[in-house]
C-alpha positions in Angstrom: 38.2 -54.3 48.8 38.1 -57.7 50.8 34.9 -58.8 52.3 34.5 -57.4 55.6 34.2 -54.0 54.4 31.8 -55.0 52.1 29.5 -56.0 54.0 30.6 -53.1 56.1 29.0 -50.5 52.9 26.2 -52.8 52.2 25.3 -52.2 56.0 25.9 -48.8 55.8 23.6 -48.8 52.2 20.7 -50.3 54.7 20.8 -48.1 57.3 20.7 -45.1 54.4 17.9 -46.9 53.0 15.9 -46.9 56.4 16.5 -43.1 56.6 15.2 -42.3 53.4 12.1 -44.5 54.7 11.9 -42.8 57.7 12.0 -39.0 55.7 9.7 -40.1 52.9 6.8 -40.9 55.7 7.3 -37.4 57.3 7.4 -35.9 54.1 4.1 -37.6 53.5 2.5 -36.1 56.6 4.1 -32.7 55.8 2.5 -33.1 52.3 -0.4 -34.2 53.2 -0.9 -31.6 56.2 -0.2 -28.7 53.6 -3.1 -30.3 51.1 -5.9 -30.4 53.8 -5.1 -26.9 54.7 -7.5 -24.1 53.2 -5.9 -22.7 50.5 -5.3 -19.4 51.6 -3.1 -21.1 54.4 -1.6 -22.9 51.8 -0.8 -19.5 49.5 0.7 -17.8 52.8 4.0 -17.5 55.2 2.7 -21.5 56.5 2.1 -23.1 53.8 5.3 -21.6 52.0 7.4 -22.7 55.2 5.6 -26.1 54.9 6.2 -26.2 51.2 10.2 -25.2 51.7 10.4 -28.2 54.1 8.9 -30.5 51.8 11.4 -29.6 49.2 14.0 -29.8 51.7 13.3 -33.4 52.5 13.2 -33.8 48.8 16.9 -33.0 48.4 17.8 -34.9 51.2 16.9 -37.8 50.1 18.4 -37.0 47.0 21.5 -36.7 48.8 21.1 -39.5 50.5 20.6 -41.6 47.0 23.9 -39.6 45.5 25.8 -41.2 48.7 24.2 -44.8 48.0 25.6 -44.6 44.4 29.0 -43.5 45.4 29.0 -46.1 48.0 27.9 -48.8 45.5 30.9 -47.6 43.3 33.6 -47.8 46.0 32.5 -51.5 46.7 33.2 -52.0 42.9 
């Protein structure tokens, strides 16, 4: 791989970086928002959606991390 595209992944790699950023702050608020609820609201149909969508974000960036990896190989 010459150069160019390179430093075409490693661009990419930032930008996915960034993203992950960008998720792990509104997973914050999401996690945070959920632990200043009363409990009951977090033990029912809210808190469970708010708790699915914190997992959700979780795998994302997961994803996200799987994708950098992958990327880092192919510039190998």
């Amino acid at each position: 791989m010459n150069n160019e595209r390179r430093n075409g992944i490693q661009e990419i790699r930032d930008s996915l970086d960034d993203i992950i950023s960008q998720i792990e702050e509104l997973k914050d608020e999401e996690q945070e928002a959920l632990d200043n609820m009363p409990e009951g609201v977090q033990q029912g149909t809210r808190g469970d959606r708010m708790q699915e969508a914190i997992d959700s974000m979780d795998n994302a960036i997961s994803s996200i991390e799987e994708a950098q990896q992958s990327l880092n190989d192919a510039m190998q």
